[in-house]
SEKOL-999157 format. One record per residue (C-alpha): x negated, y, z negated; residue in one letter; chain. Coordinates in Angstrom, 2 decimals, decimal comma. Each point is the difference from the previous one (the first is absolute). Layout:
SEKOL-999157
NODE | X | Y | Z | A | A
...
end
This chain:
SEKOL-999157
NODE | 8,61 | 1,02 | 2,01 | X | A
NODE | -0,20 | 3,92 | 0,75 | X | A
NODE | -1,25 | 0,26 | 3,61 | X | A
NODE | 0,08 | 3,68 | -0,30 | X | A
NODE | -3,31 | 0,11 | -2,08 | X | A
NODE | -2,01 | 2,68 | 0,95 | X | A
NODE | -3,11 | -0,68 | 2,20 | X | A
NODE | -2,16 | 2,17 | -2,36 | X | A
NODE | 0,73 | -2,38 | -2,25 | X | A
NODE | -1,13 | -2,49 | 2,36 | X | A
NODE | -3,25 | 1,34 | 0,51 | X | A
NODE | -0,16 | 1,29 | -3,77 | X | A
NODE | -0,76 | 3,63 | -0,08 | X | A
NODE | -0,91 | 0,73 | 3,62 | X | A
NODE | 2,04 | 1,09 | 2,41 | X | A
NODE | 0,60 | -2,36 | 3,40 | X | A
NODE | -2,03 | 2,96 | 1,34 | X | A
NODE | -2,98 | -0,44 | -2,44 | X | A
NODE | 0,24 | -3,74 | 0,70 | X | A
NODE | -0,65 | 0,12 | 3,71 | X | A
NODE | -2,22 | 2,79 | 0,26 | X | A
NODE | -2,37 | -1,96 | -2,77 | X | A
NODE | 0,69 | -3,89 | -0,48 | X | A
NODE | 1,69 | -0,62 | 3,46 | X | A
NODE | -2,10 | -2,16 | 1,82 | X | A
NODE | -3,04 | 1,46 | -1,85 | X | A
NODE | -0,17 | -1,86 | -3,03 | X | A
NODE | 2,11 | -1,82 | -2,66 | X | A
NODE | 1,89 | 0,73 | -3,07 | X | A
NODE | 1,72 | -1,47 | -2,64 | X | A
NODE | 2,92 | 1,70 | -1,20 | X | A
NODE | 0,95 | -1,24 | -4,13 | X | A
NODE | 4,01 | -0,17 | 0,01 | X | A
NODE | 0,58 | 0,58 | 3,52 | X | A
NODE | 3,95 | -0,94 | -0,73 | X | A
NODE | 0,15 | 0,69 | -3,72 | X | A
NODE | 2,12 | -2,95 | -1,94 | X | A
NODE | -0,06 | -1,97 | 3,16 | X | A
NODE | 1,89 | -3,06 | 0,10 | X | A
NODE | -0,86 | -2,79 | 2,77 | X | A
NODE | 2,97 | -0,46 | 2,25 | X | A
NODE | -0,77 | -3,17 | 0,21 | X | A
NODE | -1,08 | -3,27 | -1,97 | X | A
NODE | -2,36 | -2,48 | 0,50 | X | A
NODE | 2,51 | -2,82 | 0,68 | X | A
NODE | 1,91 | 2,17 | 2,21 | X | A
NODE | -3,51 | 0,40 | 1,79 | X | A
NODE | -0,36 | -3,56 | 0,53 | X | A
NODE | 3,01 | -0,55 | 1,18 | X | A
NODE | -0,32 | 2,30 | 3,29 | X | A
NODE | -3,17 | -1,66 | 0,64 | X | A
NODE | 2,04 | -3,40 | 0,39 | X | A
NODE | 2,23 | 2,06 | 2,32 | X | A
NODE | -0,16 | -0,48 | 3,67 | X | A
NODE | -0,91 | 2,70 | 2,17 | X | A
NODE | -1,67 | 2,03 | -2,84 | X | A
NODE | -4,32 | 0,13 | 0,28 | X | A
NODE | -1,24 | -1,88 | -2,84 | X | A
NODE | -3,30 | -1,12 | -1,45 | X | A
NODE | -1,69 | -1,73 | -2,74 | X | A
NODE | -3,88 | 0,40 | -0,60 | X | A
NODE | -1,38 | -2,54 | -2,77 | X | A
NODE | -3,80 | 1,51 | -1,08 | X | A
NODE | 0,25 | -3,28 | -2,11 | X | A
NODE | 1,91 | -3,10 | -0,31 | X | A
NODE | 0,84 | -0,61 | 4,09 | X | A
NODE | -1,32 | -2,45 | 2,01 | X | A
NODE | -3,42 | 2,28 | 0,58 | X | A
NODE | -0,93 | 3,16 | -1,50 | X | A
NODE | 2,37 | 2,95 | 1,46 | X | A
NODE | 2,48 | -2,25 | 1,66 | X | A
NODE | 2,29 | 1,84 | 1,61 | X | A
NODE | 3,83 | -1,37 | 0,45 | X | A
NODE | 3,01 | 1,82 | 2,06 | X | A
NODE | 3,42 | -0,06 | -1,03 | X | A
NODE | 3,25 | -0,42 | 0,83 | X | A
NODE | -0,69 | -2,37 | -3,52 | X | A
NODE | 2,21 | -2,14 | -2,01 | X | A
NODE | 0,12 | 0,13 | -3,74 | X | A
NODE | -2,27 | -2,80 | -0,65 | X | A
NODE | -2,46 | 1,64 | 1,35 | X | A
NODE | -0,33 | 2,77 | -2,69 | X | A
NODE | 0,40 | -2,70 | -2,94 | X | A
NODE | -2,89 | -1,80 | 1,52 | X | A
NODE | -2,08 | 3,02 | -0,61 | X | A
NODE | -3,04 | 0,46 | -2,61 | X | A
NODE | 0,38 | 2,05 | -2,75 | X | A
NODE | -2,21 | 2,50 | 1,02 | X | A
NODE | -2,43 | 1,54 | 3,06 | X | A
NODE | 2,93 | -0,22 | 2,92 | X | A
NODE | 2,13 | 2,96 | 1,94 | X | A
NODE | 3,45 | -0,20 | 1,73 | X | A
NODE | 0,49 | 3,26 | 2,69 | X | A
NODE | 3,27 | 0,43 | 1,64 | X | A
NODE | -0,10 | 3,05 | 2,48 | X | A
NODE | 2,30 | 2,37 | 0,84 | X | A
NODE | 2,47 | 0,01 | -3,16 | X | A
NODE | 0,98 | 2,90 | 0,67 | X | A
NODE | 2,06 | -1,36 | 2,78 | X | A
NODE | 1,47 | -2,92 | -2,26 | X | A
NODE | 1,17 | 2,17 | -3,14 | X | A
NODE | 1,14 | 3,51 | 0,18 | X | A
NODE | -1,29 | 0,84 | -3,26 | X | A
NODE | -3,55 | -0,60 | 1,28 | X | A
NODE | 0,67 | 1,99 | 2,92 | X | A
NODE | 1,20 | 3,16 | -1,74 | X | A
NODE | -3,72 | -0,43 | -1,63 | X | A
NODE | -0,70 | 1,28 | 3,43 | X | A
NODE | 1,98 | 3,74 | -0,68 | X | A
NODE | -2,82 | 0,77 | -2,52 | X | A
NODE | -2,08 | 0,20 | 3,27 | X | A
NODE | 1,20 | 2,35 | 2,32 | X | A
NODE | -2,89 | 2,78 | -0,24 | X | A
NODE | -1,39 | -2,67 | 2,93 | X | A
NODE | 1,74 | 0,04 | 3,72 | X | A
NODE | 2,41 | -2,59 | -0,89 | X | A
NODE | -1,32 | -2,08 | 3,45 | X | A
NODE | -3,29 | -0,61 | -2,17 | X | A
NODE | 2,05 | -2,15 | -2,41 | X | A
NODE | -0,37 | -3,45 | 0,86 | X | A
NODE | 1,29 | -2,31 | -2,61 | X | A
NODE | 0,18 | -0,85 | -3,85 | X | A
NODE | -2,47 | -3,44 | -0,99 | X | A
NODE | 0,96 | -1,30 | -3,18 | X | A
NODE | -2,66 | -2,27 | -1,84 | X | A
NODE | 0,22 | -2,22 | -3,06 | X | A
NODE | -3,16 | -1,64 | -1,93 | X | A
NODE | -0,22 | -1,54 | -3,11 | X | A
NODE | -3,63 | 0,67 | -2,08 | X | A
NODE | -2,80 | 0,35 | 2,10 | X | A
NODE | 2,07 | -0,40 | 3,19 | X | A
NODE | -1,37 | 2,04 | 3,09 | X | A
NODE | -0,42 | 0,22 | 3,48 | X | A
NODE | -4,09 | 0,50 | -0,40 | X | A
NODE | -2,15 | 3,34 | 1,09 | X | A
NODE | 1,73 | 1,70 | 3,07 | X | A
NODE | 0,27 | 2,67 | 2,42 | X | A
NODE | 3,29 | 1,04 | 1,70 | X | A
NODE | -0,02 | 1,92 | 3,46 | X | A
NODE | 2,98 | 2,53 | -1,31 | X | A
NODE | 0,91 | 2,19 | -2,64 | X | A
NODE | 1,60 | -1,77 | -3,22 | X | A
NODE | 1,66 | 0,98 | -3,40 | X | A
NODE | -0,34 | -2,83 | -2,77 | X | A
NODE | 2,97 | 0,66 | -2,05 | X | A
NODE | -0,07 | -2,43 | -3,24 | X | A
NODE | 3,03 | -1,56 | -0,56 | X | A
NODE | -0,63 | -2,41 | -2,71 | X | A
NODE | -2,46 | -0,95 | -2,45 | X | A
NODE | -3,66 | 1,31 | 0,72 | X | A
NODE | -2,56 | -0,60 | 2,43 | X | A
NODE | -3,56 | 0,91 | -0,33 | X | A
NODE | -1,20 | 1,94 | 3,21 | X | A
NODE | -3,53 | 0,05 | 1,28 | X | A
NODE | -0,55 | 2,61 | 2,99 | X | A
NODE | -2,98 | 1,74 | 1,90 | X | A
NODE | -0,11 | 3,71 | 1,01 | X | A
NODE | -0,74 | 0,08 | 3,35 | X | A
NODE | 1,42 | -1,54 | 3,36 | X | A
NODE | -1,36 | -3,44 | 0,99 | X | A
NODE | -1,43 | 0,66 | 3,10 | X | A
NODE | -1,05 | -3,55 | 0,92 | X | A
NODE | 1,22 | -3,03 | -2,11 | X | A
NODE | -1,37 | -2,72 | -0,81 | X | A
NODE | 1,96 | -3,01 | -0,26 | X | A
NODE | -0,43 | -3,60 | -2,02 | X | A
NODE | -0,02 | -2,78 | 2,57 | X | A
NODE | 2,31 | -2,32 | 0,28 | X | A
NODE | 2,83 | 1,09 | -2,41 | X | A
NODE | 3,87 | 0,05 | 0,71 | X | A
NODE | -0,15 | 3,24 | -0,81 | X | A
NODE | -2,09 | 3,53 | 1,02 | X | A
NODE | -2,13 | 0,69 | -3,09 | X | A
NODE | -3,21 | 2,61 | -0,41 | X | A
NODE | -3,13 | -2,13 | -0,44 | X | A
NODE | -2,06 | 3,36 | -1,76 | X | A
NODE | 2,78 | 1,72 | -1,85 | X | A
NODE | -1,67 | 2,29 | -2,61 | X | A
NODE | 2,64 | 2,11 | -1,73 | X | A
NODE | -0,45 | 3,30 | -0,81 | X | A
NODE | 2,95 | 0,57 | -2,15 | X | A
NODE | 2,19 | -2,50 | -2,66 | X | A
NODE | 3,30 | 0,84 | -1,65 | X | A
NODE | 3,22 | -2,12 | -1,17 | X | A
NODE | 3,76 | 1,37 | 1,04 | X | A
NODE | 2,76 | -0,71 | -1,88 | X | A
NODE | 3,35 | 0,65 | 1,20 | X | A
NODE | 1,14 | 3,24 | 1,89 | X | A
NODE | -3,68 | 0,58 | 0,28 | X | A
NODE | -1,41 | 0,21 | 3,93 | X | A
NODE | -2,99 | -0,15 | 2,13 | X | A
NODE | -0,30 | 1,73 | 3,27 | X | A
NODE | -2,48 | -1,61 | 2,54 | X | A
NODE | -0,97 | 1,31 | 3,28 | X | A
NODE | -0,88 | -2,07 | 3,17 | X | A
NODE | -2,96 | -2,54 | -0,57 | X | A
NODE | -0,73 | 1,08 | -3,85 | X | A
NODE | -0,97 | -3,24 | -1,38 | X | A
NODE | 2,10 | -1,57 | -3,03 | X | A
NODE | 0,64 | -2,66 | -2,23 | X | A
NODE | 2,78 | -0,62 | -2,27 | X | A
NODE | 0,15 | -2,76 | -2,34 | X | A
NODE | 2,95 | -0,61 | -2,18 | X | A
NODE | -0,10 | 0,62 | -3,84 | X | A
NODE | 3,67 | -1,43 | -1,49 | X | A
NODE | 1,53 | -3,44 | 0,51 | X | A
NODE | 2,49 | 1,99 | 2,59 | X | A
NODE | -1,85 | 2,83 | 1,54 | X | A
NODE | 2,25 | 1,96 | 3,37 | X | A
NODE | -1,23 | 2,41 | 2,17 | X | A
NODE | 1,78 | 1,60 | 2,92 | X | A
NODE | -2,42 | 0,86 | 2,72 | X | A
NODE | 1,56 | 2,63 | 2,02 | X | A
NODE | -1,73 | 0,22 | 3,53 | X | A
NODE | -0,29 | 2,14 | 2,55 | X | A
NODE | -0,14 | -0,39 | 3,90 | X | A
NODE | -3,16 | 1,07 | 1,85 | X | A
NODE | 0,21 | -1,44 | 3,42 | X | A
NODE | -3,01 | -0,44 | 2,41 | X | A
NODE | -1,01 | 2,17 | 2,57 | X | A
NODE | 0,34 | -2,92 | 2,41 | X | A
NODE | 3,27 | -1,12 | -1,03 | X | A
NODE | 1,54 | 3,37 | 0,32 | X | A
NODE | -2,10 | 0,74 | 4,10 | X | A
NODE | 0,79 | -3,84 | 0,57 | X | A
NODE | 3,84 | 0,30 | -0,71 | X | A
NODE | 0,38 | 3,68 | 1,54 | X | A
NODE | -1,54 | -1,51 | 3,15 | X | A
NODE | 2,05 | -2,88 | -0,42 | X | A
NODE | 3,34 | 2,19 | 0,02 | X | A
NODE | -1,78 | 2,24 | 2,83 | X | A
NODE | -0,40 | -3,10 | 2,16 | X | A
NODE | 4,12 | -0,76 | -0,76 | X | A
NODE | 0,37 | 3,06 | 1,70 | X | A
NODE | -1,49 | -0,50 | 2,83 | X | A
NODE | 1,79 | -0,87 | 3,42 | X | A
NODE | -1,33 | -3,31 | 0,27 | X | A
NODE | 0,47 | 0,38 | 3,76 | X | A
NODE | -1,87 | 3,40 | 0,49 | X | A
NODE | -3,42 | -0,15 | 1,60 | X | A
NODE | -2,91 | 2,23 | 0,75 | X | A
NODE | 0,58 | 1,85 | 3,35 | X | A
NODE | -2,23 | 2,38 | 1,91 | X | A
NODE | 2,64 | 1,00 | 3,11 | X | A
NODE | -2,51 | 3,46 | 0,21 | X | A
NODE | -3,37 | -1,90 | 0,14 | X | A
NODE | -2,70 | 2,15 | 1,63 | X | A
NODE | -3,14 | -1,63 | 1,35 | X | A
NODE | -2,75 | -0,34 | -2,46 | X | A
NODE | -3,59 | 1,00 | 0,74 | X | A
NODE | -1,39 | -2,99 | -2,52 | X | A
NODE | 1,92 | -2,98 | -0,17 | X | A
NODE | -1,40 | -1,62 | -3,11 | X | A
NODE | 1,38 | 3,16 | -2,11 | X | A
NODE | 2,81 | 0,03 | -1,95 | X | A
NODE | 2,03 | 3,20 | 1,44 | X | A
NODE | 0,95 | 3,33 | -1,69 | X | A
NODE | 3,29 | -0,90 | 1,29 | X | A
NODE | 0,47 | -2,94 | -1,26 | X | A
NODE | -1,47 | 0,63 | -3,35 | X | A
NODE | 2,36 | 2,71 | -0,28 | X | A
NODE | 3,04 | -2,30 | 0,66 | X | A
NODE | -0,91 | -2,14 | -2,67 | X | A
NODE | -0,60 | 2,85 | -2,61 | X | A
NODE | 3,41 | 0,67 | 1,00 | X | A
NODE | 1,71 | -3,39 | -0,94 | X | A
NODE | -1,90 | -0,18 | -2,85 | X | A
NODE | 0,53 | 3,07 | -1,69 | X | A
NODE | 3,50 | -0,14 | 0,41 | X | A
NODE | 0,02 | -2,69 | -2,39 | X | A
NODE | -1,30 | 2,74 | -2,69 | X | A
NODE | 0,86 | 3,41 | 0,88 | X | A
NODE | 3,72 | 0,33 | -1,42 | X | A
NODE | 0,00 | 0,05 | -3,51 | X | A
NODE | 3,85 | -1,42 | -0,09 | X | A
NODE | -1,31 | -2,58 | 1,64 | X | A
NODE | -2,37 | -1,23 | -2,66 | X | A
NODE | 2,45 | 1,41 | -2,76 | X | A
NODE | 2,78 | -2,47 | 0,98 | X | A
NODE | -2,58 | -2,86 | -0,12 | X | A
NODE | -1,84 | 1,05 | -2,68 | X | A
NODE | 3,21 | -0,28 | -2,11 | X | A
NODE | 1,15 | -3,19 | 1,87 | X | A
NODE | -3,33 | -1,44 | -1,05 | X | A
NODE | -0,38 | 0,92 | -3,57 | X | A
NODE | 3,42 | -0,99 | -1,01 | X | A
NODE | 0,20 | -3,48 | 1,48 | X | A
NODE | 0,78 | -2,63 | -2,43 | X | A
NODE | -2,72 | -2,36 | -0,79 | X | A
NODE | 0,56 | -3,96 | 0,60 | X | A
NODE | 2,33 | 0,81 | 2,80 | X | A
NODE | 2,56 | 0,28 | -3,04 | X | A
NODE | 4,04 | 1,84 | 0,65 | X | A
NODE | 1,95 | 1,50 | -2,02 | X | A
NODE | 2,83 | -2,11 | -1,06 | X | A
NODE | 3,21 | 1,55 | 0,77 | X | A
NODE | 2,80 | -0,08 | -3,26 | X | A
NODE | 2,48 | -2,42 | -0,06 | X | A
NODE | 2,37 | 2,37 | 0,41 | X | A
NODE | -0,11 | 3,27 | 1,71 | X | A
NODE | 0,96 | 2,92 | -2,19 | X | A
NODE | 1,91 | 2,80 | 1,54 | X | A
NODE | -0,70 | 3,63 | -0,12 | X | A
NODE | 3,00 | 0,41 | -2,36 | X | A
NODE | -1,32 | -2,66 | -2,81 | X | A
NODE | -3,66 | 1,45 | 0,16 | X | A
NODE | 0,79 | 3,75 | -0,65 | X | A
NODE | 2,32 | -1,31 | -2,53 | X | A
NODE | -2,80 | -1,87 | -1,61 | X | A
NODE | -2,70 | 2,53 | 0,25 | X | A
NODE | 2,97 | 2,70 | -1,84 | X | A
NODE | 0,41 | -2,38 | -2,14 | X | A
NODE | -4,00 | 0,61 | -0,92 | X | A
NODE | -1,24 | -3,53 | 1,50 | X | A
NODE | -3,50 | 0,02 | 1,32 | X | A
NODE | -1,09 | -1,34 | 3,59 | X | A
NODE | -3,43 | -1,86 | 0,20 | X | A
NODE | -1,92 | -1,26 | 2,67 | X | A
NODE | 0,51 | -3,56 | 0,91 | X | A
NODE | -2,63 | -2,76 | 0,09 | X | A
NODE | -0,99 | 0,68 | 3,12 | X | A
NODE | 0,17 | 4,21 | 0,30 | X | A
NODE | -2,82 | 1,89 | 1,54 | X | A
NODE | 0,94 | 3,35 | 0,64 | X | A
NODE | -1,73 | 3,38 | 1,26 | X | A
NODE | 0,55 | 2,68 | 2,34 | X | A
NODE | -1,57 | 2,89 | 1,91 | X | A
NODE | 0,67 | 3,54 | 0,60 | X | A
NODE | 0,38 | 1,68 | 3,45 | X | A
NODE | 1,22 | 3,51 | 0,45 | X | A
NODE | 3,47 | -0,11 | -1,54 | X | A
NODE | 0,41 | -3,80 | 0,62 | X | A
NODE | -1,21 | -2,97 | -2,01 | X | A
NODE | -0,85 | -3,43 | 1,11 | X | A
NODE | 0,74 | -2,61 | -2,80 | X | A
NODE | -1,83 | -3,43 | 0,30 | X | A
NODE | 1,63 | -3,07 | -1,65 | X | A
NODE | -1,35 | -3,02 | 0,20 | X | A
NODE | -1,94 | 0,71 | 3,25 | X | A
NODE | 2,57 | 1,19 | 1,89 | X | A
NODE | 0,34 | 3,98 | 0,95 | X | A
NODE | 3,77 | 2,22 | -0,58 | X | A
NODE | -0,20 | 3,63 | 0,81 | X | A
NODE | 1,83 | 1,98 | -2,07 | X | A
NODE | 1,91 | 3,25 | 1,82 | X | A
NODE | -1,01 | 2,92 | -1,86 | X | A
NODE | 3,33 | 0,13 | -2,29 | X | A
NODE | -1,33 | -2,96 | -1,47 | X | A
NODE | -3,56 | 0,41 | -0,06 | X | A
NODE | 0,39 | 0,86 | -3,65 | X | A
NODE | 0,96 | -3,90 | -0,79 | X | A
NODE | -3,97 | -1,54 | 0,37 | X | A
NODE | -1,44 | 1,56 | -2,93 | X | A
NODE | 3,14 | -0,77 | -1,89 | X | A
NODE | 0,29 | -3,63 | 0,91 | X | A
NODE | -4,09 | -0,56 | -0,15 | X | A
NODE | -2,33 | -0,19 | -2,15 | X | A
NODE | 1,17 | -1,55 | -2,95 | X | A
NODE | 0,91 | -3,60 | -1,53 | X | A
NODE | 3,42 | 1,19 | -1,23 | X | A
NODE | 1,66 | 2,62 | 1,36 | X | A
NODE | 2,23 | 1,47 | -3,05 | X | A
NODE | 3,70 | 0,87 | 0,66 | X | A
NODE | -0,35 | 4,01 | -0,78 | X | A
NODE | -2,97 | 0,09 | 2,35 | X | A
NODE | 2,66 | -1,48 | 2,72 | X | A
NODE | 3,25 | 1,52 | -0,90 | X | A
NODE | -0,09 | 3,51 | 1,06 | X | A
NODE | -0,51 | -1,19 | 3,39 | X | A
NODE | 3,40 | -2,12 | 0,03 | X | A
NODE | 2,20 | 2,26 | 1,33 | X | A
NODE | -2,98 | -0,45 | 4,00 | X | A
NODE | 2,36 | -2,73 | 1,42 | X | A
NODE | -3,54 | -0,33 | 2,20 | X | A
NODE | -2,32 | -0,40 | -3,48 | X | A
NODE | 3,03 | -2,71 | -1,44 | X | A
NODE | -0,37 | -2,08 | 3,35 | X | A
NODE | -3,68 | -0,48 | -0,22 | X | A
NODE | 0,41 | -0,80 | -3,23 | X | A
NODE | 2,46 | -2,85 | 0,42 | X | A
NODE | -1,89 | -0,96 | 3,13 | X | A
NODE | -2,95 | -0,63 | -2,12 | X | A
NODE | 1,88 | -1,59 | -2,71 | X | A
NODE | 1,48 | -2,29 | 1,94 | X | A
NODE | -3,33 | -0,97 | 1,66 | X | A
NODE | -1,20 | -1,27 | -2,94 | X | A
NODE | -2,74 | 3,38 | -0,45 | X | A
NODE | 1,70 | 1,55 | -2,84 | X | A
NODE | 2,68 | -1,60 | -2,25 | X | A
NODE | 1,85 | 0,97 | -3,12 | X | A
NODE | -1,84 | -0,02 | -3,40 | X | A
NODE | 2,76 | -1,85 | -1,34 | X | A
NODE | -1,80 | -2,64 | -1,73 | X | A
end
């Protein structure tokens, strides 16, 4: 697969500009070969068999044939499971592919017009004819790339506002979906969807794939809950409120100027340095979800084997478990990997938007930097983490 397809292609004859300025978060699109001649990286069996996997989010939504209308099963599952299936009317989901199989995650490369932090993961669904997950709204951005087969695609115009939701069902689905709009996709072909734009896709083929490429949007209280929570971490448990130069107060019952002012204090020196929030902000964004590590390689390579490799023209990629971004300050960079903060000194500052931002990371975008003992440490460090490795298979 060519990950170096342009993004107008992408986006078919607009420019990423175009794109945001117009359909970002403003309304959708559908975009006829997205990725011209494009070949699913992966097959159906190979599908099913990370949903029997443990440790990978599965799920199986039966409009027909379960044991009540939209039954909804979660994996891991075993094979039987799948040959117990009807023919028809039933969806397997298995999130966050792009973790499992490199070649799904380089998918991810034809995406980088968005802050790569938006990027959340790569859901891969399979559904025989007429299988679908019913009328729905999602609370996020999301590209529907199809993969295989067809699926039919019913969608509205307009933001849902306030849904309304058939009772009693396994899963979420709009009670008054009206479409406004109804077209098939083949494969290659995409549809762009912006937060709570509702949609329903129902599959046309007897093997119908369609990688749902997602995007984070986190909620206002997550991100003031867990910025208080790190504020609170740093904290002096021990310190208390003290008023050593208390004057006498003419009114009792009021709340003093004094005091007031002490608190502002304490409190806005949770928020008023910018590094501060900067350091968690990157902390925060790229902490792995599911508490998951990166697995370190059997064997640790040595900075002598890697630039040999990457001469040699071999690729590095981002591991399973890789999330990587960085900030600017002044002449010094802060790089974030998997929630954890490294300042870069200002020789090396050059090294975030090198290392970041990508899937794979090709060997001429790394090797005129091999000759920074500093650069070929990080990146042997990071290798032998388990947040980049060698493309080698």
């Amino acid at each position: 697969m060519d990950t170096a397809t342009p993004t107008s292609t992408l986006l078919g004859d607009r420019s990423p500009a175009d794109f945001l300025d117009t359909y970002w978060q403003k309304q959708p699109l559908v975009v006829r070969d997205a990725l011209p001649d494009f070949q699913s990286p992966l097959s159906p069996n190979e599908l099913a068999g990370l949903a029997c996997e443990d440790g990978v989010e599965s799920r199986l939504i039966l409009k027909e044939g379960g044991a009540h209308p939209w039954e909804l099963r979660h994996g891991p599952f075993a094979q039987d499971d799948f040959l117990e299936l009807p023919e028809t009317h039933w969806t397997v989901l298995v999130q966050e592919v792009d973790r499992l199989i490199p070649e799904v995650g380089a998918l991810l490369d034809h995406f980088r017009f968005l802050p790569d932090w938006r990027l959340d993961d790569i859901m891969v669904s399979y559904a025989p004819t007429h299988g679908t997950v019913g009328a729905h709204i999602d609370n996020y951005d999301v590209f529907l790339l199809q993969g295989l087969g067809h699926r039919r695609w019913q969608i509205g115009t307009e933001p849902v506002e306030t849904e309304e939701i058939v009772p009693d069902l396994d899963v979420r689905i709009l009670a008054d979906f009206e479409p406004d709009e109804e077209f098939v996709l083949g494969p290659g072909d995409m549809l762009y969807l912006p937060p709570r734009v509702a949609h329903h896709g129902i599959a046309e083929d007897d093997e119908c794939m369609t990688y749902s490429v997602g995007f984070r949007a986190p909620r206002h209280q997550d991100l003031v809950g867990e910025f208080l929570q790190h504020a609170m971490e740093q904290v002096d448990p021990d310190a208390r409120y003290s008023d050593p130069d208390l004057s006498p107060v003419e009114h009792p019952g009021a709340i003093p100027k004094q005091t007031r002012t002490k608190v502002y204090a304490l409190l806005r020196g949770l928020v008023d340095d910018d590094a501060t929030i900067d350091r968690w902000l990157g902390q925060y964004l790229t902490r792995p979800d599911r508490n998951r590590q990166a697995v370190p390689p059997q064997t640790p390579v040595s900075a002598t084997a890697l630039v040999d490799a990457l001469k040699q023209g071999t690729d590095l990629r981002r591991g399973p478990v890789s999330n990587l971004a960085y900030v600017e300050h002044e002449d010094t960079a802060l790089l974030f990997v998997n929630g954890e903060a490294r300042r870069l000194d200002p020789d090396l500052a050059y090294a975030a938007p090198v290392i970041t931002g990508r899937e794979v990371l090709p060997a001429d975008r790394l090797t005129p930097h091999l000759d920074d003992d500093a650069f070929v440490d990080l990146l042997v460090s990071l290798v032998n983490e388990g947040v980049l490795e060698l493309a080698t298979a």
